[in-house]
Backbone atoms as SQL, in Angstrom:
CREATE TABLE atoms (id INTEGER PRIMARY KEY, chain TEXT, resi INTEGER, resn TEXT, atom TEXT, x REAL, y REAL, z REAL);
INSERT INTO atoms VALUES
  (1, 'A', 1, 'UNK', 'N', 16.508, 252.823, 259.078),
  (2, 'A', 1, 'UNK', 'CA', 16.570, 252.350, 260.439),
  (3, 'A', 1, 'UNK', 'C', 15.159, 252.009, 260.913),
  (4, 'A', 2, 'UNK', 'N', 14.859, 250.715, 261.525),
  (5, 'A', 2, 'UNK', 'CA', 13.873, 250.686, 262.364),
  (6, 'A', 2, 'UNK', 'C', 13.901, 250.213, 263.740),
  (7, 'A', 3, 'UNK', 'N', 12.952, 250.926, 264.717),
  (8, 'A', 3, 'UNK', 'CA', 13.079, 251.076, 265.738),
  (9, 'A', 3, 'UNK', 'C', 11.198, 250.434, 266.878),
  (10, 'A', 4, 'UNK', 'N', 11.654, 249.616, 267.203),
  (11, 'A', 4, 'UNK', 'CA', 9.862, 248.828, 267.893),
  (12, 'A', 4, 'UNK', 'C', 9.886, 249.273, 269.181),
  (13, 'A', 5, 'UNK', 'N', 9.127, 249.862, 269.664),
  (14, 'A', 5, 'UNK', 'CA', 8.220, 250.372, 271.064),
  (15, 'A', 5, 'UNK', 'C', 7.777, 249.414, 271.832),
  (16, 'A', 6, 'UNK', 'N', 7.378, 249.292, 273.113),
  (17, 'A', 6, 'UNK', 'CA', 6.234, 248.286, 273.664),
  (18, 'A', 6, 'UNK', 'C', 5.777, 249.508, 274.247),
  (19, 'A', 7, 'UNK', 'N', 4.353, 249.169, 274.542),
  (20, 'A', 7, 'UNK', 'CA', 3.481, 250.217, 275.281),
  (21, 'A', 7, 'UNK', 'C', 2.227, 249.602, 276.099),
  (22, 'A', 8, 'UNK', 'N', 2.198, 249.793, 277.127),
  (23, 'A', 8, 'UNK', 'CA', 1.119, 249.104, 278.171),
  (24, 'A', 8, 'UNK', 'C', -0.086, 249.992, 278.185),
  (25, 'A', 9, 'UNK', 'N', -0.728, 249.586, 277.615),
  (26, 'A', 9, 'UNK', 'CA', -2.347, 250.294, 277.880),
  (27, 'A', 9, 'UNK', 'C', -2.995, 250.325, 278.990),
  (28, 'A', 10, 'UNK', 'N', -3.766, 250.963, 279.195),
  (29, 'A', 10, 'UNK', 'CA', -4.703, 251.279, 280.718),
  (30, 'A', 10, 'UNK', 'C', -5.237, 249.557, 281.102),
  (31, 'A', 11, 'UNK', 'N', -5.888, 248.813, 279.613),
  (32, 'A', 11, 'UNK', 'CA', -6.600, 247.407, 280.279),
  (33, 'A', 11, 'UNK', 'C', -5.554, 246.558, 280.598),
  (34, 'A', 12, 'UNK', 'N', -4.078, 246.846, 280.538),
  (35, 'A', 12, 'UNK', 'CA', -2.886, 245.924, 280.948),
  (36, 'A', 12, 'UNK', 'C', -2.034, 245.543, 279.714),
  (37, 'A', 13, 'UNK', 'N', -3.038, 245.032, 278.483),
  (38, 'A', 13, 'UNK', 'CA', -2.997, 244.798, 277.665),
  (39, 'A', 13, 'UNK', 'C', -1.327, 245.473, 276.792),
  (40, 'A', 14, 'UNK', 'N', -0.407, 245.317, 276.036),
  (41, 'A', 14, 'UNK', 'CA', 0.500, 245.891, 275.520),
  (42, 'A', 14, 'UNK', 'C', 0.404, 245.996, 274.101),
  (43, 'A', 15, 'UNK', 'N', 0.712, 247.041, 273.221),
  (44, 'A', 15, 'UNK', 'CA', 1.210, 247.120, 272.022),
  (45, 'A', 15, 'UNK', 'C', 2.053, 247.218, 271.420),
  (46, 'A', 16, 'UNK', 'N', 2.440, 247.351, 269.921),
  (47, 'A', 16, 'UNK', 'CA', 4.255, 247.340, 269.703),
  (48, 'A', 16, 'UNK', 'C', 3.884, 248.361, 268.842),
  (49, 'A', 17, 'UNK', 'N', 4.786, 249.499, 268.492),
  (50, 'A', 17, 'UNK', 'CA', 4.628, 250.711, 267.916),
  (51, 'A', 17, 'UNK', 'C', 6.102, 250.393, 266.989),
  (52, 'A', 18, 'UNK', 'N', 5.931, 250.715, 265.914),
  (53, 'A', 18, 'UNK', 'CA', 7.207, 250.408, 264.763),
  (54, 'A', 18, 'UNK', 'C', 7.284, 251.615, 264.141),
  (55, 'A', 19, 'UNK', 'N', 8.933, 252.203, 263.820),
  (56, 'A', 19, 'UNK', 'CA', 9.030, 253.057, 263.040),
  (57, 'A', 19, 'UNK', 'C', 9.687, 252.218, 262.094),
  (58, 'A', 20, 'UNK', 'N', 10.161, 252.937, 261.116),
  (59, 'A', 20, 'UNK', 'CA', 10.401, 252.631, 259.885),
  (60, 'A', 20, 'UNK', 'C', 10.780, 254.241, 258.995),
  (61, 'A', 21, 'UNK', 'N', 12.520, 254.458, 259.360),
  (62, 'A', 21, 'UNK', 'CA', 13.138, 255.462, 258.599),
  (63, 'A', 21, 'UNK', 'C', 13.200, 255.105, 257.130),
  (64, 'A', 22, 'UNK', 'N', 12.677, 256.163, 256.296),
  (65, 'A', 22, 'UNK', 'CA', 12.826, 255.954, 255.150),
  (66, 'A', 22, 'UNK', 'C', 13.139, 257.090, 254.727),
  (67, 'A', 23, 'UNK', 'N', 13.840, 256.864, 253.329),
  (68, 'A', 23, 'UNK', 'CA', 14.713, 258.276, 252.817),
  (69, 'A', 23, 'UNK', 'C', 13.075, 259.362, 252.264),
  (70, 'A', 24, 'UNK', 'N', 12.956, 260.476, 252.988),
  (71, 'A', 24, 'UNK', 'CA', 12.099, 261.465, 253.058),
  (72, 'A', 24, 'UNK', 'C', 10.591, 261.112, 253.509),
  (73, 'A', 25, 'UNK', 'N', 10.245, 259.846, 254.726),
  (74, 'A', 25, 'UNK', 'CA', 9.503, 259.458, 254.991),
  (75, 'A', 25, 'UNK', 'C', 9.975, 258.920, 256.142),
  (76, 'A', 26, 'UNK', 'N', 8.517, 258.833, 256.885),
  (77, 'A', 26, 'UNK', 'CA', 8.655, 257.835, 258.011),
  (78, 'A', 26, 'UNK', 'C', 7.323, 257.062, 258.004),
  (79, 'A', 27, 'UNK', 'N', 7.383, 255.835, 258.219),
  (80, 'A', 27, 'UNK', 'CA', 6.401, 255.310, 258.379),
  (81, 'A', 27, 'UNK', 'C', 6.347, 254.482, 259.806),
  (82, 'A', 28, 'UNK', 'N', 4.883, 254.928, 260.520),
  (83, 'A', 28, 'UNK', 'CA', 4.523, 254.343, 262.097),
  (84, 'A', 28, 'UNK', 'C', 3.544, 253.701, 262.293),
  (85, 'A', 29, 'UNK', 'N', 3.343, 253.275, 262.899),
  (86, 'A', 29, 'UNK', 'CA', 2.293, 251.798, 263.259),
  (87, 'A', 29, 'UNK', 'C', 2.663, 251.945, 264.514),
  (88, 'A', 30, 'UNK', 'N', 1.192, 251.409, 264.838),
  (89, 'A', 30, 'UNK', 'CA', 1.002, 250.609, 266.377),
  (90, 'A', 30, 'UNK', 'C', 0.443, 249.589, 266.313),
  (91, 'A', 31, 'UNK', 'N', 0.231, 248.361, 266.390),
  (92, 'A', 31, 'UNK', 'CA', 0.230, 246.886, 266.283),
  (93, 'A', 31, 'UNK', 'C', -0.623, 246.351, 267.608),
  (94, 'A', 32, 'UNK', 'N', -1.455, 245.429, 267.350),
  (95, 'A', 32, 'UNK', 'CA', -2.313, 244.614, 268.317),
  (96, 'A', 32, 'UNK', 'C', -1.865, 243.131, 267.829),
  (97, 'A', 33, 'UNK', 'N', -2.851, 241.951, 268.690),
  (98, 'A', 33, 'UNK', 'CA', -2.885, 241.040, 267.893),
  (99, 'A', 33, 'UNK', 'C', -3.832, 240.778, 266.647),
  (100, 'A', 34, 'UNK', 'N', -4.946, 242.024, 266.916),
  (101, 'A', 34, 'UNK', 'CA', -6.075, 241.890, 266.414),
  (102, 'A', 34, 'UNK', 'C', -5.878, 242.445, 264.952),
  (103, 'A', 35, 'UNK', 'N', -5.462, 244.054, 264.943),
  (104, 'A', 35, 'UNK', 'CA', -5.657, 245.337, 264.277),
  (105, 'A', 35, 'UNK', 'C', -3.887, 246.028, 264.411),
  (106, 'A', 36, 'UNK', 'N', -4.191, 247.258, 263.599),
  (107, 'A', 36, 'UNK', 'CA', -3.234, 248.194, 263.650),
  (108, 'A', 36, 'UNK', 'C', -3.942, 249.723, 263.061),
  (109, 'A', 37, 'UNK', 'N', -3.113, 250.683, 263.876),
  (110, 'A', 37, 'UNK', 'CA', -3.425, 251.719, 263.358),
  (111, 'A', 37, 'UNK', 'C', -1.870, 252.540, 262.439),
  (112, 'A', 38, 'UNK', 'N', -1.919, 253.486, 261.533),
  (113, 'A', 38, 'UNK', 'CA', -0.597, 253.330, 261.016),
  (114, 'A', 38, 'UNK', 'C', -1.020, 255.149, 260.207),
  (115, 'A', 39, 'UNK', 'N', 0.114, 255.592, 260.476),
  (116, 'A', 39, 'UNK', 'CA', 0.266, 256.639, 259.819),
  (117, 'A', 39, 'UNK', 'C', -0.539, 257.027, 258.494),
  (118, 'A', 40, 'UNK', 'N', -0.721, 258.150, 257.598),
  (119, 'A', 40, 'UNK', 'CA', -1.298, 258.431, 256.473),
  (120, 'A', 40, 'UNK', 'C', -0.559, 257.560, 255.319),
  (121, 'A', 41, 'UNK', 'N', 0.407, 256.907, 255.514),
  (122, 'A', 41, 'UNK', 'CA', 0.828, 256.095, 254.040),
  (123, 'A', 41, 'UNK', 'C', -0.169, 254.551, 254.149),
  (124, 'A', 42, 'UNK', 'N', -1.278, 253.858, 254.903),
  (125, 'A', 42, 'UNK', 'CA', -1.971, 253.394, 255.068),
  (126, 'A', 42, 'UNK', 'C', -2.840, 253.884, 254.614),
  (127, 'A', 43, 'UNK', 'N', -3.702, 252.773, 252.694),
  (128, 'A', 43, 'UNK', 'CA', -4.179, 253.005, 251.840),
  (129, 'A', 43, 'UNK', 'C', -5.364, 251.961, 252.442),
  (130, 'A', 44, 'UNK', 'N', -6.715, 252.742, 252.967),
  (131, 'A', 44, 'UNK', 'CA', -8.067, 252.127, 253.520),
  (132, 'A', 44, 'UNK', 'C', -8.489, 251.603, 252.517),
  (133, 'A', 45, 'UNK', 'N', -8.893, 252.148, 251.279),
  (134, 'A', 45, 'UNK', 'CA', -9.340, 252.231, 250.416),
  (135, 'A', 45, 'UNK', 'C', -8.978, 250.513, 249.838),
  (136, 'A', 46, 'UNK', 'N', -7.757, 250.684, 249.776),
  (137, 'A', 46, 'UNK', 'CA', -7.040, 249.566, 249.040),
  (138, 'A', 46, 'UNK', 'C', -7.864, 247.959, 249.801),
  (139, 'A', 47, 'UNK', 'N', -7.366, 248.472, 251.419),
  (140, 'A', 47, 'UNK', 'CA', -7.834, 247.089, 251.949),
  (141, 'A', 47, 'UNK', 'C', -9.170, 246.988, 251.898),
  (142, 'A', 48, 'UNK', 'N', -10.327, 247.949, 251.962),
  (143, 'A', 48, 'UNK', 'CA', -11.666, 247.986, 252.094),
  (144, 'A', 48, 'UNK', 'C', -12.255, 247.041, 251.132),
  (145, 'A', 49, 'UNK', 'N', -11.738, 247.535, 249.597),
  (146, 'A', 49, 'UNK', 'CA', -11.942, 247.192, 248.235),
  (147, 'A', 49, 'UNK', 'C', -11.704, 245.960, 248.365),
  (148, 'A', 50, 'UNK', 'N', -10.056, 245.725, 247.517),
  (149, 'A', 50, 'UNK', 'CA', -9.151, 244.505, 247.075),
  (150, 'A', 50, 'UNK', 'C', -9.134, 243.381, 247.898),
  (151, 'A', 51, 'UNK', 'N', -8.506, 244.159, 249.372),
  (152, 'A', 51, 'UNK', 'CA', -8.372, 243.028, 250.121),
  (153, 'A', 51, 'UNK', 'C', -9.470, 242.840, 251.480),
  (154, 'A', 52, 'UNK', 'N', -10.998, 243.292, 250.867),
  (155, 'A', 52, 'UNK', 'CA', -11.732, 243.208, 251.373),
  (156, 'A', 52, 'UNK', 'C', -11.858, 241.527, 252.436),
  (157, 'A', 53, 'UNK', 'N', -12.320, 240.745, 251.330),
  (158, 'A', 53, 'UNK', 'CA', -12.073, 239.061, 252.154),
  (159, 'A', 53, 'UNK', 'C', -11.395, 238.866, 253.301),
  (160, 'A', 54, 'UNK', 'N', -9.699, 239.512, 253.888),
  (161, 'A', 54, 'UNK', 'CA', -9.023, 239.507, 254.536),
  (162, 'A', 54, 'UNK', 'C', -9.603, 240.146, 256.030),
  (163, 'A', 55, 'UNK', 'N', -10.705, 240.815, 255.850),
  (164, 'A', 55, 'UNK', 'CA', -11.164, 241.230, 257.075),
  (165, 'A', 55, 'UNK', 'C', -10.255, 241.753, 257.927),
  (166, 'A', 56, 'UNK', 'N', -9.384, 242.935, 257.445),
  (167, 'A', 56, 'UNK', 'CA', -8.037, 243.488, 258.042),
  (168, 'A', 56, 'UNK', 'C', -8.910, 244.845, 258.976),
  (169, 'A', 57, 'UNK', 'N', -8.269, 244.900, 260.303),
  (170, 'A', 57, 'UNK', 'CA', -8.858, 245.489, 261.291),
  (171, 'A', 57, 'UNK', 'C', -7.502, 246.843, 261.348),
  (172, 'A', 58, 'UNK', 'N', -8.079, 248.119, 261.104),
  (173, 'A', 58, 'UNK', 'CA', -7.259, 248.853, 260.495),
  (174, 'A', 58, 'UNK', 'C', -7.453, 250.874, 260.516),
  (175, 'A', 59, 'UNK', 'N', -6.935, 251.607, 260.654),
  (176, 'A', 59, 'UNK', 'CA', -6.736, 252.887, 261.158),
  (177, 'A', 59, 'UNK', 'C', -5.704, 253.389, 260.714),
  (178, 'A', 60, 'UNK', 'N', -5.937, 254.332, 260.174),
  (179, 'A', 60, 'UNK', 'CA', -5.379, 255.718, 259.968),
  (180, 'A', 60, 'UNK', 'C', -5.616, 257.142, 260.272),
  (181, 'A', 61, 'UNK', 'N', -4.384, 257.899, 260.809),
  (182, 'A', 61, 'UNK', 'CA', -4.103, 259.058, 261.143),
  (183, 'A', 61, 'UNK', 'C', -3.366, 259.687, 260.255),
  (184, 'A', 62, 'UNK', 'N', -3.732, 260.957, 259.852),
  (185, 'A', 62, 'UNK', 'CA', -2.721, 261.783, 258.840),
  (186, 'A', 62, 'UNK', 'C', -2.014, 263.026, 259.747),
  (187, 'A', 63, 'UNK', 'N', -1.016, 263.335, 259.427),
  (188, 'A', 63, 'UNK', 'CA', -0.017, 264.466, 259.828),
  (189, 'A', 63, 'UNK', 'C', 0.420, 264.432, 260.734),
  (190, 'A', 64, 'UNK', 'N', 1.281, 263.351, 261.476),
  (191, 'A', 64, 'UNK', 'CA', 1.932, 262.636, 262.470),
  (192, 'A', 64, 'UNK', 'C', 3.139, 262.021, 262.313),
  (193, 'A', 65, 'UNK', 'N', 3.706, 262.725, 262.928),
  (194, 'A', 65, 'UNK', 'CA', 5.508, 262.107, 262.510),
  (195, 'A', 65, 'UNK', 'C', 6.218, 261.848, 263.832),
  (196, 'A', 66, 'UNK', 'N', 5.736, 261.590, 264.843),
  (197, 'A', 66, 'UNK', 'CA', 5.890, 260.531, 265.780),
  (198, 'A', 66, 'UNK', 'C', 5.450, 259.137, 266.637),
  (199, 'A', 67, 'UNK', 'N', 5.526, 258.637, 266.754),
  (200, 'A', 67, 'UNK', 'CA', 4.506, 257.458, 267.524),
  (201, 'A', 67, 'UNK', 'C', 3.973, 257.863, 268.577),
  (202, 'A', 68, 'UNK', 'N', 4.343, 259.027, 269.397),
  (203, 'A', 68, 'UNK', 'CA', 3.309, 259.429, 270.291),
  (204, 'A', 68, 'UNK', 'C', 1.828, 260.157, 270.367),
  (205, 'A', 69, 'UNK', 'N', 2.434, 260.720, 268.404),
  (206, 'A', 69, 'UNK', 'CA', 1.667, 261.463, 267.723),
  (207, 'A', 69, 'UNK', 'C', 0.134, 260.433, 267.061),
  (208, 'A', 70, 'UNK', 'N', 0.938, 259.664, 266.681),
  (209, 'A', 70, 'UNK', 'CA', 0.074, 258.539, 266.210),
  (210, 'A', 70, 'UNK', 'C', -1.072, 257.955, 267.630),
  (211, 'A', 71, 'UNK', 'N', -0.191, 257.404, 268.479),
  (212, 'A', 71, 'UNK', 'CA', -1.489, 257.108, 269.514),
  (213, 'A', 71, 'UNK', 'C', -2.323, 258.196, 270.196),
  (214, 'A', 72, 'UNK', 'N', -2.168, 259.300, 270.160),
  (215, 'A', 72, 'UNK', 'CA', -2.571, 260.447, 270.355),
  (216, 'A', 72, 'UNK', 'C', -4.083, 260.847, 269.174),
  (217, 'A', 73, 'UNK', 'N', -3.456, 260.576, 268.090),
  (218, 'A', 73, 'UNK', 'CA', -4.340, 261.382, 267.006),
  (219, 'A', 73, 'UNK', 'C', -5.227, 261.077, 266.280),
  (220, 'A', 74, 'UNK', 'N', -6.389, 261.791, 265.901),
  (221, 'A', 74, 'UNK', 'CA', -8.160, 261.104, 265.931),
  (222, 'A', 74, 'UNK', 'C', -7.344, 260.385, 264.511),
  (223, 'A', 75, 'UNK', 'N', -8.323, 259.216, 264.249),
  (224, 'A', 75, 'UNK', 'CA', -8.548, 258.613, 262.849),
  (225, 'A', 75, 'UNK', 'C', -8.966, 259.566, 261.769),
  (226, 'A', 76, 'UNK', 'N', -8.543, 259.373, 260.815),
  (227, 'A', 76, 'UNK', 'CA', -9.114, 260.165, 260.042),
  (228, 'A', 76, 'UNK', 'C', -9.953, 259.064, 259.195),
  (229, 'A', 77, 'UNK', 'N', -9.533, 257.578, 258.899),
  (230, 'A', 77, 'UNK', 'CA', -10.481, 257.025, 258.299),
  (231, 'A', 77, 'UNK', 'C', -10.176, 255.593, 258.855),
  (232, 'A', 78, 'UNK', 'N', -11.218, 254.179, 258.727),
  (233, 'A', 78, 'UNK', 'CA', -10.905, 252.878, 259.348),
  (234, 'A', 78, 'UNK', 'C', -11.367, 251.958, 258.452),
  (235, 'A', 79, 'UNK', 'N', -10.742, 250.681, 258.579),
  (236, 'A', 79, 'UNK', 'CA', -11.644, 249.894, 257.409),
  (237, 'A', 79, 'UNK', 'C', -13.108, 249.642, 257.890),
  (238, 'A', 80, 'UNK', 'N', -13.666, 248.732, 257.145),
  (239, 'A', 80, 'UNK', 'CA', -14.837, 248.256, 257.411),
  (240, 'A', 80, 'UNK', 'C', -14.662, 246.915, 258.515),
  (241, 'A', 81, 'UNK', 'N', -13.884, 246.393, 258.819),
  (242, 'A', 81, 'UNK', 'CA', -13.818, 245.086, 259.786),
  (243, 'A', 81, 'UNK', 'C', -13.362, 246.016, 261.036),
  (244, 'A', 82, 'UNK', 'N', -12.457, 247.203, 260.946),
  (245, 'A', 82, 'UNK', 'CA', -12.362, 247.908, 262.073),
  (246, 'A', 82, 'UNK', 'C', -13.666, 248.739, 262.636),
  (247, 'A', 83, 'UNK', 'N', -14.789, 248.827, 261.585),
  (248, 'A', 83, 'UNK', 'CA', -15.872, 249.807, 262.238),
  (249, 'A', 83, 'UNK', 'C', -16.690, 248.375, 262.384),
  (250, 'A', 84, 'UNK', 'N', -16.863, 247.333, 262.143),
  (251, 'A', 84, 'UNK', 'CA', -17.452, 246.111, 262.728),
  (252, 'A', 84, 'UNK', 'C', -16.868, 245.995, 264.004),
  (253, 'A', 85, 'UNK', 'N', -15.532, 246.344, 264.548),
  (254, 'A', 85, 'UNK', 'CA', -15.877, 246.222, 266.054),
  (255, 'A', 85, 'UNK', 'C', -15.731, 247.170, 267.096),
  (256, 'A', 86, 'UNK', 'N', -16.693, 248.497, 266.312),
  (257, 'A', 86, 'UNK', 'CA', -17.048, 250.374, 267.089),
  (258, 'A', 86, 'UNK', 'C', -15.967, 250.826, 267.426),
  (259, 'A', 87, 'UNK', 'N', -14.987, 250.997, 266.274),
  (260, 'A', 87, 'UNK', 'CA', -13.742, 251.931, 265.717),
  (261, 'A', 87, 'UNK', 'C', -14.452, 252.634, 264.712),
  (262, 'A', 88, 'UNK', 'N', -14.303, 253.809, 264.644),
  (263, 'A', 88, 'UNK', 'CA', -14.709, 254.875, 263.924),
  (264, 'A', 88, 'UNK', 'C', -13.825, 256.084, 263.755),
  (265, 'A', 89, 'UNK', 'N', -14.160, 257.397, 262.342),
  (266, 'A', 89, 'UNK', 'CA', -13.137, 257.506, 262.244),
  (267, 'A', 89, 'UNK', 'C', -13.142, 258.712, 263.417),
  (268, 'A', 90, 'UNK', 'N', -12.520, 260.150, 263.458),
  (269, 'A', 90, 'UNK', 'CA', -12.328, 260.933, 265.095),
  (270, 'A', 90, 'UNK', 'C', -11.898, 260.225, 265.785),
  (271, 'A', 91, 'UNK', 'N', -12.184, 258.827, 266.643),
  (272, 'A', 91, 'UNK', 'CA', -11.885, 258.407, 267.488),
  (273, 'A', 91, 'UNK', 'C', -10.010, 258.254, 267.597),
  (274, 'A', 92, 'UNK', 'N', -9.625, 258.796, 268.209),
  (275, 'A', 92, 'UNK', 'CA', -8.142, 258.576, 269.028),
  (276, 'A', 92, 'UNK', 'C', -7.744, 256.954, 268.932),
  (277, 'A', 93, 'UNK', 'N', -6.597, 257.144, 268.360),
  (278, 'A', 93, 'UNK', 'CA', -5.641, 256.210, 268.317),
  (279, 'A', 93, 'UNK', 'C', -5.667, 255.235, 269.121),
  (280, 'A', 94, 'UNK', 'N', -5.227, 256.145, 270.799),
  (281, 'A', 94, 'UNK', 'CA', -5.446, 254.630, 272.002),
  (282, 'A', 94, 'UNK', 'C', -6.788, 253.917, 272.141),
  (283, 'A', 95, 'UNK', 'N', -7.766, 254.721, 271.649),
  (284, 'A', 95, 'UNK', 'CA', -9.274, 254.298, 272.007),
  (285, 'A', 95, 'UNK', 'C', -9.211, 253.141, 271.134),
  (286, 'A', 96, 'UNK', 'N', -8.855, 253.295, 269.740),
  (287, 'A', 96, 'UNK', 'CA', -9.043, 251.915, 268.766),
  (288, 'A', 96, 'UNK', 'C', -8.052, 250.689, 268.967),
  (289, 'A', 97, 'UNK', 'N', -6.891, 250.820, 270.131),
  (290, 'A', 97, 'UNK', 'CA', -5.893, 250.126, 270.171),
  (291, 'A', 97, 'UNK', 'C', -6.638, 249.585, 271.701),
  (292, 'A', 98, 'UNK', 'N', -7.478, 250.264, 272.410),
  (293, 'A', 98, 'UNK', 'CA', -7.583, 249.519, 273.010),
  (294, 'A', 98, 'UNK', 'C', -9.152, 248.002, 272.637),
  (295, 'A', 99, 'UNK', 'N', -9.792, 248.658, 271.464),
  (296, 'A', 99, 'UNK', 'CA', -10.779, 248.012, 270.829),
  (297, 'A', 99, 'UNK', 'C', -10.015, 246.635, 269.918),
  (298, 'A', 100, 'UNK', 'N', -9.233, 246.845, 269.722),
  (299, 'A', 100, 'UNK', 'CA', -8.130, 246.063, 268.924),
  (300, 'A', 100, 'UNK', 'C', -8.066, 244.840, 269.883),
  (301, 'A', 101, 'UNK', 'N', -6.945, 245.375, 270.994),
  (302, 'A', 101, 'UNK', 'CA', -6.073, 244.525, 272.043),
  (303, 'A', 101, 'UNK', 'C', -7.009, 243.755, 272.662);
């Protein structure tokens, strides 16, 4: 089952938050036009490296199994095009969604 959010940020600005039921998983995102931040199954590493060129603007939180949890909870790590525009990792979810939006 999946299920999309809208969410209005403090600058007015809105985001879309996506779940995604999966058999012994969930996977969550919150979505800009810019960036996204997305649960611990979001591999930094992968995009930093491989799909470096793509300049993907990007965040992860580990041990969060809700979307409120997710905009709530520090980064634990960001790509490199997301710390090009002062997303870092600690920083809270809404803080980078609103750096995103």
């Amino acid at each position: 089952m999946m299920r999309m959010v809208p969410r209005a940020l403090d600058n007015g600005r809105t985001v879309l938050g996506v779940e995604v039921k999966l058999p012994k998983t969930t996977l969550l995102v919150w979505t800009t036009e810019n960036g996204y931040i997305m649960c611990g199954a979001l591999d930094v590493a992968l995009l930093n490296e491989r799909l470096k060129d793509r300049g993907i603007v990007a965040g992860r939180a580990v041990g969060v199994k809700t979307l409120d949890e997710l905009f709530e909870a520090p980064l634990e790590s960001v790509t490199l095009a997301a710390e090009a525009r002062g997303i870092a990792p600690g920083m809270k979810g809404y803080e980078a969604l609103h750096l995103m939006a």
